[in-house]
DOMI-413876 format. One record per residue (C-alpha): residue number from 1; residue in one letter; z negated, y negated, x negated. Coordinates in nm, 2 decimals, decimal comma, always signed. Each point is the difference from the previous one (the first is absolute). Layout:
+-----+--------+--------+--------+--------+
| num | residu |     c3 |     c2 |     c1 |
+-----+--------+--------+--------+--------+
| NUM |      a |      Z |      Y |      X |
...
+-----+--------+--------+--------+--------+
END
This chain:
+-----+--------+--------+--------+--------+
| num | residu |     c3 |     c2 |     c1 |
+-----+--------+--------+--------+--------+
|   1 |      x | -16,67 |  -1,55 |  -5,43 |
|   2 |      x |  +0,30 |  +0,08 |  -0,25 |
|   3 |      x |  -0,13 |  +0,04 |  -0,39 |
|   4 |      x |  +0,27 |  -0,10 |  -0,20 |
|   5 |      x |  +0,05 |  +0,24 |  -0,33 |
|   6 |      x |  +0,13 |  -0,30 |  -0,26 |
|   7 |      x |  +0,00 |  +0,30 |  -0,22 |
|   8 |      x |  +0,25 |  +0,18 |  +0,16 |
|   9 |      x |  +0,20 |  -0,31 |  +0,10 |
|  10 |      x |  +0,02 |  -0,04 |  -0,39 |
|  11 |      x |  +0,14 |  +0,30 |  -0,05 |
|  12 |      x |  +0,31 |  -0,04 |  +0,23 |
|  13 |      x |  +0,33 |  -0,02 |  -0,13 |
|  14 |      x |  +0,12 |  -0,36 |  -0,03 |
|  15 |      x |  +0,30 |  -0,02 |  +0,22 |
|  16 |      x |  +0,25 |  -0,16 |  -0,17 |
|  17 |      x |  +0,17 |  -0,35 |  +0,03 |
|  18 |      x |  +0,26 |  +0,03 |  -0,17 |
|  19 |      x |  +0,35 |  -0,08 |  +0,17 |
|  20 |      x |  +0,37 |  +0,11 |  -0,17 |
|  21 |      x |  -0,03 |  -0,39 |  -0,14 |
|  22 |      x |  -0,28 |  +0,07 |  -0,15 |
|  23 |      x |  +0,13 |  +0,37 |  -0,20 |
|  24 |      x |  +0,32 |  -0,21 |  -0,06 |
|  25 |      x |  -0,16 |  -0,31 |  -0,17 |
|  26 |      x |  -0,16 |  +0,30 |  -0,23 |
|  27 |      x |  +0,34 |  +0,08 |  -0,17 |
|  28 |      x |  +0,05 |  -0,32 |  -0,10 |
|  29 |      x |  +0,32 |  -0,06 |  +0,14 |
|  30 |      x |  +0,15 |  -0,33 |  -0,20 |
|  31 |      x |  -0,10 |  +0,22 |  -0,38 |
|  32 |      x |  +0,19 |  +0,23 |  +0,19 |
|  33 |      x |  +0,29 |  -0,17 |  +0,04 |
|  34 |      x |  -0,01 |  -0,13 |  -0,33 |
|  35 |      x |  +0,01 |  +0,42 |  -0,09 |
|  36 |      x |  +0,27 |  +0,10 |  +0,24 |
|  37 |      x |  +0,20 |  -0,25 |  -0,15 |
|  38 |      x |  -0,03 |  +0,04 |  -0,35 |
|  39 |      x |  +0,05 |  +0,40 |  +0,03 |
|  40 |      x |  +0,28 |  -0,06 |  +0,25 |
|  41 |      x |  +0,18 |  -0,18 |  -0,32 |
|  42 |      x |  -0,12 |  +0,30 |  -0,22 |
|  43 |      x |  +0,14 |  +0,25 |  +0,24 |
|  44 |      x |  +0,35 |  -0,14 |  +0,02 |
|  45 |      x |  +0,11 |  -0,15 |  -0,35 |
|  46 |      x |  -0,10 |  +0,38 |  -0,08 |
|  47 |      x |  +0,28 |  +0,18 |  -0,14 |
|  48 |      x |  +0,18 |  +0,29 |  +0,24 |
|  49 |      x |  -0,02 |  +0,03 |  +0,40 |
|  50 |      x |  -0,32 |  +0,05 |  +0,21 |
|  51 |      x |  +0,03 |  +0,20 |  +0,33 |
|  52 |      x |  -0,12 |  -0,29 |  +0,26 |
|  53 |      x |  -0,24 |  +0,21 |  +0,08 |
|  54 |      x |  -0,14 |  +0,04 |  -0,25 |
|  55 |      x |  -0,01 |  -0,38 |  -0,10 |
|  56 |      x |  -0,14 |  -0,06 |  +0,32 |
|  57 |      x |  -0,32 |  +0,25 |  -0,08 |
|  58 |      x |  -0,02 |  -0,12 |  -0,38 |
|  59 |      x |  -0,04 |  -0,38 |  +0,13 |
|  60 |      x |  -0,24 |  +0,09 |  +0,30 |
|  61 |      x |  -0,20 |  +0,24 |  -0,24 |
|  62 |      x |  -0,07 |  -0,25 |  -0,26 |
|  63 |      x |  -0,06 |  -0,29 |  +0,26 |
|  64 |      x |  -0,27 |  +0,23 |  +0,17 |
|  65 |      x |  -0,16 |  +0,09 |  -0,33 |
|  66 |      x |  -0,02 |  -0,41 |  -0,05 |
|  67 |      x |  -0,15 |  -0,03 |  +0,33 |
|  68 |      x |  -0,28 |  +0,29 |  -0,08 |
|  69 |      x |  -0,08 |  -0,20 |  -0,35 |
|  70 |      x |  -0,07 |  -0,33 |  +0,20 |
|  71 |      x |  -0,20 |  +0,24 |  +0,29 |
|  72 |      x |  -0,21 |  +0,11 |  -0,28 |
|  73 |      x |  -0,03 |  -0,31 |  -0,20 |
|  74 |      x |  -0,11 |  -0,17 |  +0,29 |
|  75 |      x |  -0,26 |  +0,27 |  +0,09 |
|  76 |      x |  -0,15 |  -0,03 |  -0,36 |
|  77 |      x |  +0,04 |  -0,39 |  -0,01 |
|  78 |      x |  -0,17 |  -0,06 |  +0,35 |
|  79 |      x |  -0,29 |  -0,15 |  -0,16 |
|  80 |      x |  +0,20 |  -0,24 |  -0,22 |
|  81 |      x |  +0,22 |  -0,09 |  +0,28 |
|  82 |      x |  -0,23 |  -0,09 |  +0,22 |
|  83 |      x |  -0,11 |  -0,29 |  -0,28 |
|  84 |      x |  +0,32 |  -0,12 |  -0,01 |
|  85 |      x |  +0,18 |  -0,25 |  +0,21 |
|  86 |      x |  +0,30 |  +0,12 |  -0,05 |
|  87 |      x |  -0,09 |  +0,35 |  +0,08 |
|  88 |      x |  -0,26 |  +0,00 |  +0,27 |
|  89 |      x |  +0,22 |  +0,06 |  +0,28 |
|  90 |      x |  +0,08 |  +0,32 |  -0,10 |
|  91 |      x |  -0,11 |  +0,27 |  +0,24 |
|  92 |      x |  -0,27 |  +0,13 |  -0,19 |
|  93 |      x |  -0,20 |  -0,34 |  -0,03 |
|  94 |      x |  +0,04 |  -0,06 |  +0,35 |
|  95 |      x |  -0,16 |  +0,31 |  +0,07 |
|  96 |      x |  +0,35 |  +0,13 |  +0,19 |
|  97 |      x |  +0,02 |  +0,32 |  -0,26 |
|  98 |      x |  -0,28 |  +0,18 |  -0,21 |
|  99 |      x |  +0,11 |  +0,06 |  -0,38 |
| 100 |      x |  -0,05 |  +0,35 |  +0,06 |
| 101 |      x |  +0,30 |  +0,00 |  +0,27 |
| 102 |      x |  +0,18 |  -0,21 |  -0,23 |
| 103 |      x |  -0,02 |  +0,25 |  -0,30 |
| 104 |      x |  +0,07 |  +0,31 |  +0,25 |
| 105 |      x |  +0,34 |  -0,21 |  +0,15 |
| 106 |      x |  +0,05 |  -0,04 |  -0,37 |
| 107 |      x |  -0,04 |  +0,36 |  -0,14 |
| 108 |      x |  +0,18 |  +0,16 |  +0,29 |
| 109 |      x |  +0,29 |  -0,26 |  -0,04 |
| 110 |      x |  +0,03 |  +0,06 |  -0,38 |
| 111 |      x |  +0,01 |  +0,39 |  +0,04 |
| 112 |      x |  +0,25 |  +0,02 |  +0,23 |
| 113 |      x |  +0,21 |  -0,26 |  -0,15 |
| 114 |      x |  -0,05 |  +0,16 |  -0,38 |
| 115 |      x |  +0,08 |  +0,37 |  +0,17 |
| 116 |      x |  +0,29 |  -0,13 |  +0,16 |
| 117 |      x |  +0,14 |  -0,15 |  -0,26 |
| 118 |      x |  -0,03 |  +0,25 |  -0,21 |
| 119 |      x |  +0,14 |  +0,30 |  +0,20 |
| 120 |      x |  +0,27 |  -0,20 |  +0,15 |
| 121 |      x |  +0,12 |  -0,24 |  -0,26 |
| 122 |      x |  -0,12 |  +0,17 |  -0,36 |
| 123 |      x |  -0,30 |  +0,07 |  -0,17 |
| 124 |      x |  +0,06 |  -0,29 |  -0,26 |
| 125 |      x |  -0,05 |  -0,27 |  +0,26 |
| 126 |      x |  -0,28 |  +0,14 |  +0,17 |
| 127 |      x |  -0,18 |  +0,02 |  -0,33 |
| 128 |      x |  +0,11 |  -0,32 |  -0,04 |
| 129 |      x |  -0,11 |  -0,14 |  +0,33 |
| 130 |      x |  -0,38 |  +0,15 |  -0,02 |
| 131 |      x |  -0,07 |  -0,14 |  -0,37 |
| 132 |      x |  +0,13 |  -0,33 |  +0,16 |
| 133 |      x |  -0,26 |  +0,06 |  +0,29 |
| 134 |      x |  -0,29 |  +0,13 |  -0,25 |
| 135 |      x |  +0,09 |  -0,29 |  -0,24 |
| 136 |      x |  -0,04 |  -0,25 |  +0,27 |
| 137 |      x |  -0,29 |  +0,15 |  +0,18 |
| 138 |      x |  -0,22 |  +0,15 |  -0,28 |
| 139 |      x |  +0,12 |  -0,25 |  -0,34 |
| 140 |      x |  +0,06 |  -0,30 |  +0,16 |
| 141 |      x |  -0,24 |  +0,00 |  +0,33 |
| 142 |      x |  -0,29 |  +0,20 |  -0,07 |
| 143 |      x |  +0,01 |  -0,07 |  -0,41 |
| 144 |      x |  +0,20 |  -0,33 |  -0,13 |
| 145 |      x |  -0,05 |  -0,22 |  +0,28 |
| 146 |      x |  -0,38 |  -0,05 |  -0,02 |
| 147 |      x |  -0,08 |  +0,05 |  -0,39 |
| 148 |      x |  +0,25 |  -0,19 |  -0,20 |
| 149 |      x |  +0,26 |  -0,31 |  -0,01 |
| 150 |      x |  +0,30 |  +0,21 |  -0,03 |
| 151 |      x |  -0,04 |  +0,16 |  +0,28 |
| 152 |      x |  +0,32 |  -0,15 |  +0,15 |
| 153 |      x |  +0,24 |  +0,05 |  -0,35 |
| 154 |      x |  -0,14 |  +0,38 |  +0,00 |
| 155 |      x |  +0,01 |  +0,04 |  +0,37 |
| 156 |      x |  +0,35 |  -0,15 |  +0,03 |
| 157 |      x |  +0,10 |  +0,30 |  -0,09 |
| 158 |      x |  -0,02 |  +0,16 |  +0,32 |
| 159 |      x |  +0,22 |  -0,25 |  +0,15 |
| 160 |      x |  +0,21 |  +0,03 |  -0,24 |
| 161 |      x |  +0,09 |  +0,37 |  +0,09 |
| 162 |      x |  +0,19 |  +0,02 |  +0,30 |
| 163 |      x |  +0,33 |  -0,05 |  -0,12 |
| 164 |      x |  -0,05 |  +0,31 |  -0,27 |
| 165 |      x |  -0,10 |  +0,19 |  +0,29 |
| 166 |      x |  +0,31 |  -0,07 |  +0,21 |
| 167 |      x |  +0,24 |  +0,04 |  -0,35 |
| 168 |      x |  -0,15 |  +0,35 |  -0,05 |
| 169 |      x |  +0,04 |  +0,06 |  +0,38 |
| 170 |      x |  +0,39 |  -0,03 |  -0,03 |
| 171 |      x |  +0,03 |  +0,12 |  -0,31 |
| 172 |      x |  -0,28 |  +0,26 |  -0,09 |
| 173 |      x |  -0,03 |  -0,15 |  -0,38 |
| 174 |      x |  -0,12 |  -0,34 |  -0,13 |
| 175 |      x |  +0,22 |  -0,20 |  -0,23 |
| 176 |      x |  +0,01 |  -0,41 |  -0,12 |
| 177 |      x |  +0,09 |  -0,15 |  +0,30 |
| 178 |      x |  -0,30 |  +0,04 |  +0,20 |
| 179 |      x |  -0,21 |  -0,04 |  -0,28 |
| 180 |      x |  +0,12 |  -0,34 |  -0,04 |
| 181 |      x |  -0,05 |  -0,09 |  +0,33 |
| 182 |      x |  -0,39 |  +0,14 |  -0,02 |
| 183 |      x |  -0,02 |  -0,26 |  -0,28 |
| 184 |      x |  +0,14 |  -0,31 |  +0,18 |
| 185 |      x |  -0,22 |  +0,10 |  +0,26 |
| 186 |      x |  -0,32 |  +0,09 |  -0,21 |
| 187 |      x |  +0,08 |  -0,32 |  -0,19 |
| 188 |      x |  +0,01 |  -0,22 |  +0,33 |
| 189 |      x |  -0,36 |  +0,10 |  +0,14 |
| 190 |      x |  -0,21 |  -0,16 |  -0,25 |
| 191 |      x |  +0,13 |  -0,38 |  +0,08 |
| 192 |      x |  +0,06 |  +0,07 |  +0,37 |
| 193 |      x |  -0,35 |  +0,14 |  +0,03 |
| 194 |      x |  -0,16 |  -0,27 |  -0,22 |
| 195 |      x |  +0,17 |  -0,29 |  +0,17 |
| 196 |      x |  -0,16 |  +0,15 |  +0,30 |
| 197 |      x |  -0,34 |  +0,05 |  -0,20 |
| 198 |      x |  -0,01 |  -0,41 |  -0,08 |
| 199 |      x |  -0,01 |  -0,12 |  +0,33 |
| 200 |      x |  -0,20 |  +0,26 |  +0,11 |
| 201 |      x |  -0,23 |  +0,06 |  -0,25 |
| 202 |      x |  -0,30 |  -0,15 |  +0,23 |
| 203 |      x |  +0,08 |  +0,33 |  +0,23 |
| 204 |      x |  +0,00 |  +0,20 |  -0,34 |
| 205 |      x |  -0,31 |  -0,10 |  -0,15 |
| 206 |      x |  -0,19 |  +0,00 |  +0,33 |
| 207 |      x |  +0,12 |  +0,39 |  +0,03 |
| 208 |      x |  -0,05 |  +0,08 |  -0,36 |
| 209 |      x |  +0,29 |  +0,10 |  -0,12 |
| 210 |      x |  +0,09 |  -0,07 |  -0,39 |
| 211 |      x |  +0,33 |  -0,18 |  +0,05 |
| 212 |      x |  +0,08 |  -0,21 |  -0,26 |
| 213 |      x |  -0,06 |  -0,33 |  +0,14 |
| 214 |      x |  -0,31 |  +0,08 |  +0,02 |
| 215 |      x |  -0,09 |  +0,18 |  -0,31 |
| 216 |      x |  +0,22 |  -0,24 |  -0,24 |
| 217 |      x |  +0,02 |  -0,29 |  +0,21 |
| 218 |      x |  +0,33 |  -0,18 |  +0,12 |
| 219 |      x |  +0,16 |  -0,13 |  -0,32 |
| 220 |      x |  +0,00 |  +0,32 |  -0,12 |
| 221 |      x |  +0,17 |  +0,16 |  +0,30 |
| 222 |      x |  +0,23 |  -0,23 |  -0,03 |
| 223 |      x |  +0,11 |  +0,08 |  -0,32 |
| 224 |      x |  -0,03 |  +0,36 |  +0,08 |
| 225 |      x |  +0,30 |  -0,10 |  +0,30 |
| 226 |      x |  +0,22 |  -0,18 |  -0,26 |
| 227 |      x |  +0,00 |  +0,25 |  -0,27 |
| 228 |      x |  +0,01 |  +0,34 |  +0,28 |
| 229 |      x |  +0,27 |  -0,25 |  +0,17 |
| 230 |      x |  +0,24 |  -0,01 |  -0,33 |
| 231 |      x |  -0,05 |  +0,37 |  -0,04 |
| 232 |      x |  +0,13 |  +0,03 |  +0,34 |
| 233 |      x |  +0,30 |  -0,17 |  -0,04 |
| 234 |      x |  +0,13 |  +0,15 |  -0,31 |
| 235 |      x |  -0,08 |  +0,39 |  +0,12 |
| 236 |      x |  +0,20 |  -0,10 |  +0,32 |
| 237 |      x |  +0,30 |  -0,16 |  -0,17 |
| 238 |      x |  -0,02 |  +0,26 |  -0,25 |
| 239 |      x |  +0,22 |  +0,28 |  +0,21 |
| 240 |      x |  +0,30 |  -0,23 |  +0,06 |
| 241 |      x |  +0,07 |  +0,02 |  -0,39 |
| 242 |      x |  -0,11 |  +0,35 |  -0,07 |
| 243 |      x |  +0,31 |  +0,06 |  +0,26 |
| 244 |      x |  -0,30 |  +0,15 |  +0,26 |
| 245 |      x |  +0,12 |  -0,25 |  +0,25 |
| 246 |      x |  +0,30 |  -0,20 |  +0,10 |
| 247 |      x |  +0,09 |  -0,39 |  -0,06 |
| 248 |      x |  -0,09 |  -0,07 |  +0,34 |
| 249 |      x |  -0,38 |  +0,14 |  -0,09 |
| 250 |      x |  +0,00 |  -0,16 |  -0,33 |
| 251 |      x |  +0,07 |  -0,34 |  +0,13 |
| 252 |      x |  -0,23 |  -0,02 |  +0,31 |
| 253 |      x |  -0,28 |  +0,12 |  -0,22 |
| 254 |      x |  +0,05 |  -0,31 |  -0,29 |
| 255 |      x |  +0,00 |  -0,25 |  +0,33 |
| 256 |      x |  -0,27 |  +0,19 |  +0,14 |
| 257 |      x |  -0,21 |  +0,01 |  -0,29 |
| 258 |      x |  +0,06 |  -0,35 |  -0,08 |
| 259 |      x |  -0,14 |  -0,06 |  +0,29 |
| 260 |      x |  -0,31 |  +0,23 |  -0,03 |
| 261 |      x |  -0,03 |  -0,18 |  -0,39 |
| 262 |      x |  +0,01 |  -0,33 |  +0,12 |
| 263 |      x |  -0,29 |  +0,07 |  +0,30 |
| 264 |      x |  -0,21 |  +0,13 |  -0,25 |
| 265 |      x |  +0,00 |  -0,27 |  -0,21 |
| 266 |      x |  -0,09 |  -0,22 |  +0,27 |
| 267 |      x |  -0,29 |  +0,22 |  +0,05 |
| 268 |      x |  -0,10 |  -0,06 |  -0,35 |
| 269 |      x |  +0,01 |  -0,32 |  -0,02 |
| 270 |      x |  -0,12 |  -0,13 |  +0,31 |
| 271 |      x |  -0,39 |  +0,09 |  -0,01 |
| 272 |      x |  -0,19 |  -0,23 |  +0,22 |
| 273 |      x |  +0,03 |  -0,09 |  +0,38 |
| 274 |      x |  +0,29 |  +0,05 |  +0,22 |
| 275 |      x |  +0,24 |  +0,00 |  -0,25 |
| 276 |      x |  -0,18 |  +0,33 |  -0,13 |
| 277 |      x |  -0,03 |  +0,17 |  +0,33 |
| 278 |      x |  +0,36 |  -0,11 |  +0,08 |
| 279 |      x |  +0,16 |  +0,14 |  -0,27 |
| 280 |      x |  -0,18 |  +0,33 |  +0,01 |
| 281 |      x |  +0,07 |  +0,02 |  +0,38 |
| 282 |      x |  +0,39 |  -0,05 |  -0,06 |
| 283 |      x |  -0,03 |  +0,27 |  -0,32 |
| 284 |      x |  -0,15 |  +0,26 |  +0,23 |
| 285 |      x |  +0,25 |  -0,09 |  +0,26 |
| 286 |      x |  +0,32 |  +0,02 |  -0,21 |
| 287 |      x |  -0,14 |  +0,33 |  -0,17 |
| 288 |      x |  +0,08 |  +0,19 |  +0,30 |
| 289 |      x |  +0,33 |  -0,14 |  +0,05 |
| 290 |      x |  +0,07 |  +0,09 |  -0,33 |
| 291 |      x |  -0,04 |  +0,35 |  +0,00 |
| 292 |      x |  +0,20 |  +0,00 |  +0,29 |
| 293 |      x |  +0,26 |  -0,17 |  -0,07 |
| 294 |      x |  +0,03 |  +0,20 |  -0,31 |
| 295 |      x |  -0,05 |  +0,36 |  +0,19 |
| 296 |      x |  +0,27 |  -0,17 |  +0,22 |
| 297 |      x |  +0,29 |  -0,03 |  -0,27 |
| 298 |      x |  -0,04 |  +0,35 |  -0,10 |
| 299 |      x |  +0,08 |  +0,08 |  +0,35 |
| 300 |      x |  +0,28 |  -0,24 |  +0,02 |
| 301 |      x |  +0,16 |  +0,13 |  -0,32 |
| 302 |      x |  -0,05 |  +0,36 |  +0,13 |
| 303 |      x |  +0,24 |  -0,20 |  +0,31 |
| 304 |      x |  +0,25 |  -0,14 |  -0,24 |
| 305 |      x |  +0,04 |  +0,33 |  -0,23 |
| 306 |      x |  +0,07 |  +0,23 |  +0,34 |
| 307 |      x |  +0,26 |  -0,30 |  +0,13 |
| 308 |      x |  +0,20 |  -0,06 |  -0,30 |
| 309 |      x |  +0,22 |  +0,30 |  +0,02 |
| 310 |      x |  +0,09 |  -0,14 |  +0,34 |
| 311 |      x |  +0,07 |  -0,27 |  -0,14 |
| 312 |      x |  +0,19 |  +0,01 |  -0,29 |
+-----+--------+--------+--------+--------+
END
């Protein structure tokens, strides 16, 4: 008879589940595209010409150093996660990936993506591009997210970065224009997140995680939304008069923001029942419309700028 050394069987490396699903689902792929986007529009309203190329390695570079941030928030959140509903179908909750292979994917990810940048593109960005990483990773994750109510204004910061990182890519310096696009973005976060937060601040509390319908209760996230909402709008009409940005930006950004104003206010009034959870549902909703839509006009005047000689 067979003894069986459990021991030993213990001690056996676990062979891993994991399938390219799985690894892909780590980088987080719709903040991604959220980050793609907004340094795509950071990249090309930059002044001067970018080799393709190059373009091409700035945008993949700073999308891969997104995806490493979301591998290695996820291997430091997989406790959290796996208390949230909208979370625990990630793969390490299900069991599919160990936070240790999450943070390795990460780590290998950001390095190369950093290096790259840096030698390829120029040193600025790649500078740039591993504070975003560290902010998002070591501020926000391991630091803000757990121990105080700000987390999301302070860690929005992160976020907010990609465009600068794209400017300095094409350009090699910083100046106002992608400083004001940091802003609109920094600015947005708050009342996107905290729509978010209000009708899933069950998930929140159950996790333990200070956001601030749960620390300072509804009505006072929903005043939080209204006055971050009217800061928003003003920083991102602001360029079209500072001569920043064309007509075409100024105007979609007043009918925009009106829009953004008007949702917010619905969210602050209506505080019980399904009038409450509607409105904060169609806030969260037209937040990300919003930013698009506005990244979207700076692209469309880049459009009209480079066709009006051939057309006048």
């Amino acid at each position: 008879m067979s003894v069986v050394d459990h021991n030993a069987i213990d001690v056996l490396p676990r062979i891993s589940e994991a399938e390219v699903g799985d690894y892909l689902a780590l980088l987080k792929p719709r903040v991604m595209s959220l980050v793609i986007f907004t340094a795509l529009v950071g990249l090309v309203i930059a002044p001067g010409h970018v080799h393709p190329v190059l373009a091409f390695t700035a945008i993949l570079c700073i999308a891969v150093g997104a995806g490493a941030s979301g591998a290695m928030n996820m291997a430091y959140e997989g406790d959290i996660d796996a208390l949230m509903s909208r979370t625990a179908n990630r793969p390490i909750p299900r069991g599919r990936i160990t936070s240790g292979e999450a943070m390795a994917f990460g780590l290998i990810l950001s390095f190369f993506s950093v290096l790259t940048l840096g030698i390829l593109v120029n040193l600025l960005a790649g500078a740039l591009l591993a504070f975003t990483i560290f902010f998002y990773v070591v501020v926000y994750t391991m630091w803000l997210k757990r121990w105080t109510v700000q987390n999301i204004v302070i860690g929005g910061a992160a976020g907010a970065l990609p465009p600068v990182v794209a400017w300095a890519a094409a350009t090699g310096s910083l100046s106002m224009e992608p400083v004001l696009l940091f802003l609109i973005i920094f600015f947005w976060t708050p009342p996107h997140f905290w729509a978010l937060a209000l009708f899933r601040s069950d998930d929140y509390a159950r996790a333990g995680i200070p956001m601030l319908p749960v620390v300072a209760g509804p009505d006072a996230t929903r005043l939080q939304i209204l006055l971050y909402t009217i800061v928003l709008v003003a920083i991102a009409v602001a360029p079209w008069p500072l001569g920043y940005f064309d007509a075409i930006y100024g105007i979609t950004s007043l009918v925009l923001g009106a829009g953004m104003m008007w949702l917010a206010i619905e969210v602050y009034r209506h505080r019980e029942g399904k009038q409450a959870l509607r409105a904060t549902r169609r806030l969260f909703a037209f937040s990300i419309l919003y930013l698009f839509a506005l990244f979207a006009t700076l692209l469309l005047e880049v459009v009209v700028r480079a066709a009006a000689p051939l057309l006048g």
